[in-house]
Structure formats: C-alpha cells, structure tokens
N, C-alpha and C positions, 0 to 999 in steps of 0.2 A: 504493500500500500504506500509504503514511503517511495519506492520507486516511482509509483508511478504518479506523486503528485511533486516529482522534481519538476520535472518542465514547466508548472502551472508556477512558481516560486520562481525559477531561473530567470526571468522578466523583472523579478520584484530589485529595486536598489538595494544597498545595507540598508538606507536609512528605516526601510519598511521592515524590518525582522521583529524591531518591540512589539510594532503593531499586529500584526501576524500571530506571537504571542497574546496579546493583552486579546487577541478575540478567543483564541485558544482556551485561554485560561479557566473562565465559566465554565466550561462544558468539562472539563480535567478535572476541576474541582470537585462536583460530581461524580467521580469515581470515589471507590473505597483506597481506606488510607494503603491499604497492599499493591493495587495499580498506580497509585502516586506515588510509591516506592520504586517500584520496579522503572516509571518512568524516568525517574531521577537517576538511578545505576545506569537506565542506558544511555541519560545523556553525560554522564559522565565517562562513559566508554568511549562515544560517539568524538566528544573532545582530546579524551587522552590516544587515541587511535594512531596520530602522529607523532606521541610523546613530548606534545608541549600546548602549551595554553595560553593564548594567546587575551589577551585585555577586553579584548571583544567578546570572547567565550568565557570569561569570566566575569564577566557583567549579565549574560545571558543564564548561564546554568546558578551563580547567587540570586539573580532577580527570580527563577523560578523557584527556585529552593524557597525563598522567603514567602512567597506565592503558596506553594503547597505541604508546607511543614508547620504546623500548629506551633506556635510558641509561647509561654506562661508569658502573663501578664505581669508586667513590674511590680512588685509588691511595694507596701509602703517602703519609707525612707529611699529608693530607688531614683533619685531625683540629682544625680549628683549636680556638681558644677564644674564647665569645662574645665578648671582646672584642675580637677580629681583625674581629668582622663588626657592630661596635655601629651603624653606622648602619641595616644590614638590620633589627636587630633594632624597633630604634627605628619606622623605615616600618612594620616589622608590626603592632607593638604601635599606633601610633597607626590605621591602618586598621582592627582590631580595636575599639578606642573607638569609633569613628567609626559605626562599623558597628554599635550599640548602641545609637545617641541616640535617645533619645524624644522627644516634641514638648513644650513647657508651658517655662517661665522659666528653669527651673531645668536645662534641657539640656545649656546650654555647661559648664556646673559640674561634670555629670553624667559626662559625657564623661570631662573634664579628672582627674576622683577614677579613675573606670577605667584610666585610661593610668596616673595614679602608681600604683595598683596593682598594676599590671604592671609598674614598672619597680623597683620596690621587689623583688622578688622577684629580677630579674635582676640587681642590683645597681648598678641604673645611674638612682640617684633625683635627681641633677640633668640628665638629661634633659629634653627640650621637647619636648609634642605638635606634631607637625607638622599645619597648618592642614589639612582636607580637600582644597583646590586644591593643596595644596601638593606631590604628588605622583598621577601616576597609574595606574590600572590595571596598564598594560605595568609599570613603575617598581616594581608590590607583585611581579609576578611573577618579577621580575628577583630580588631579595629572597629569595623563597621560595629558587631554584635557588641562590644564593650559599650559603643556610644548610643547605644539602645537605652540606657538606662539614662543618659544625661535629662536634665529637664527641659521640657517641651520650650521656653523662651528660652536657653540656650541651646536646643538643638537650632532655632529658626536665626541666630546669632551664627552658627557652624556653615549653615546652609548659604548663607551670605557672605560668607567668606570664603567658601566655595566657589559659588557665581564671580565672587571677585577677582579668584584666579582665573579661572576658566576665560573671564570679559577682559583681562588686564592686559592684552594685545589688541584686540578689537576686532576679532574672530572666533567664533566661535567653531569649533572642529567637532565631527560627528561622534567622534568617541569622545568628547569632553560632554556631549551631550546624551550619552548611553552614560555616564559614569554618574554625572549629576542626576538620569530619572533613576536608578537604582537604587542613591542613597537617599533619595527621598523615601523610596518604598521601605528601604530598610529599616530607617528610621521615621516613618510613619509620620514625615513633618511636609507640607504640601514646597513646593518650587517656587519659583517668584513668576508672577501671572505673563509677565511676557516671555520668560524663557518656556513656561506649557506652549504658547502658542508657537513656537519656532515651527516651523515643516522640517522635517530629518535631513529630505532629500535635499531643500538647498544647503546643506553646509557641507563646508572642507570636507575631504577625505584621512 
C-alpha cells in the first residue's frame, strides 16, 4: 500500500510533509495504542535504514511521537523557571542557529549573531553557542521533554527567542520552520500568528 501511494506524494514539495501528516494524524489516533506502537518502530526503521538521521526526520518521527504517545500531565510545582533549565534552553537555541546556516564566509558569523539573538531575549546573553558536534540529536530531544515542564509565560518567552533566531537574518529556511512547529507541539505553547500563516513551500530550502 505504501508502494503504491508513492507516486501520489512524489509531486508533493518538502514543505507539504507536516501537512500530509497533520491530516494523517486523526485517523492514527484512532487506532489502538498496539498499532500506534508498531507504527512508530517502523518509522523509526524507515529513518535509520541509511544509518543516519537527518534534522528533517527528526523533526518528523519526534513530532509524531508526541502526537501518538500519551504523556502524564505536569503535576503541581512543575512550573519551573527558564532558568532551572538554562542548559536545555541553551542546546535549543544553539541547534536552532545551527539549523539556519547558509553556505559562503560569512556562515560561522551568521550562525553565531542568531544564537545571540536568541539569547538576548531569554536573558541569558553570556551564553556560548555550542559547536554542532557538540551535542546530539537524542541530546536536542532530551531538551525538548525537560522544557515540558517550564511555565506556560516562560515557555511563550522561549518561543520568542526562538523566532528571534530563526528571523535574525531575514529568512526564514524550511527547516527552521519544521523545527519551530515541533516545538510548539512539544511544548504545547501556540507560534507567533504570523509565523502559522507562512506557506512551507515559499521558503528556503
């Protein structure tokens, strides 16, 4: 069945995958929690098949995970304050830059003005970008679920400092905007109303 509804997909841009998904999702949800297991084992097969994991596929199989995996409800006192959790914050923020570079001289600089950006707004401006190797994948996600627990007016303080990297060139890149609707989902705190309405398909590659 997968076969045969490649071709119908092969038309579609990157930018249409979330959405593709997000129609998906309703009707998955609806299965029992045993087929939403088994789907998750295969799309993590489906990704590790090449033996590596690419930003994109890891924005994909965590946004569905969060999607179809019941999670306990913060209990009280679960309300921290960002800066109970500045090193998550810090990983984000730096994989967010990261996640924006463009190619030509002036990248690493590029980069580097993004993260303070973003850290300016969080208020944590003697921060240091952490190197790309310097952290991985597993390591971002671990991050995301920690700041699960921050409080709801400092996650929407996180989220803007987010935006802030992501906007602090004046381009906005499709994977900067797969990265930002994930951690909205993850952390259950809404986007800033005109980044919702971006179209996928006009942005960078």
């Amino acid at each position: 069945r997968v076969q045969a509804l490649l071709p119908s997909l092969d038309g579609l841009g990157r930018g249409s995958v979330l959405m593709v998904i997000d129609l998906a999702l309703p009707a998955i949800k609806q299965a029992g929690a045993e087929q939403r297991q088994q789907l998750l084992v295969a799309l993590v097969a489906v990704i590790h098949a090449d033996r590596r994991v690419s930003l994109h596929e890891f924005v994909v199989l965590t946004l569905v995970r969060t999607q179809l995996v019941p999670r306990a409800k913060p209990g009280a006192g679960k309300s921290r304050p960002l800066s109970a959790v500045r090193d998550e914050v810090v990983l984000l923020l730096s994989l967010v830059a990261h996640a924006g570079r463009r190619s030509g001289l002036a990248a690493d600089q590029a980069v580097e003005d993004a993260f303070a950006a973003g850290v300016r707004v969080v208020g944590m401006g003697d921060a240091r970008l952490l190197p790309r190797d310097g952290f991985s994948l597993e390591s971002a996600g671990s991050a995301l679920e920690a700041l699960i627990s921050v409080a709801p007016l400092a996650k929407a303080v996180l989220v803007k400092s987010l935006f802030a990297t992501v906007a602090s060139d004046g381009t906005i890149r499709l994977i900067e905007a797969e990265l930002m609707r994930l951690i909205g989902a993850v952390l259950d705190c809404p986007l800033p109303p005109h980044f919702e309405q971006i179209d996928p398909d006009t942005l960078a590659g």
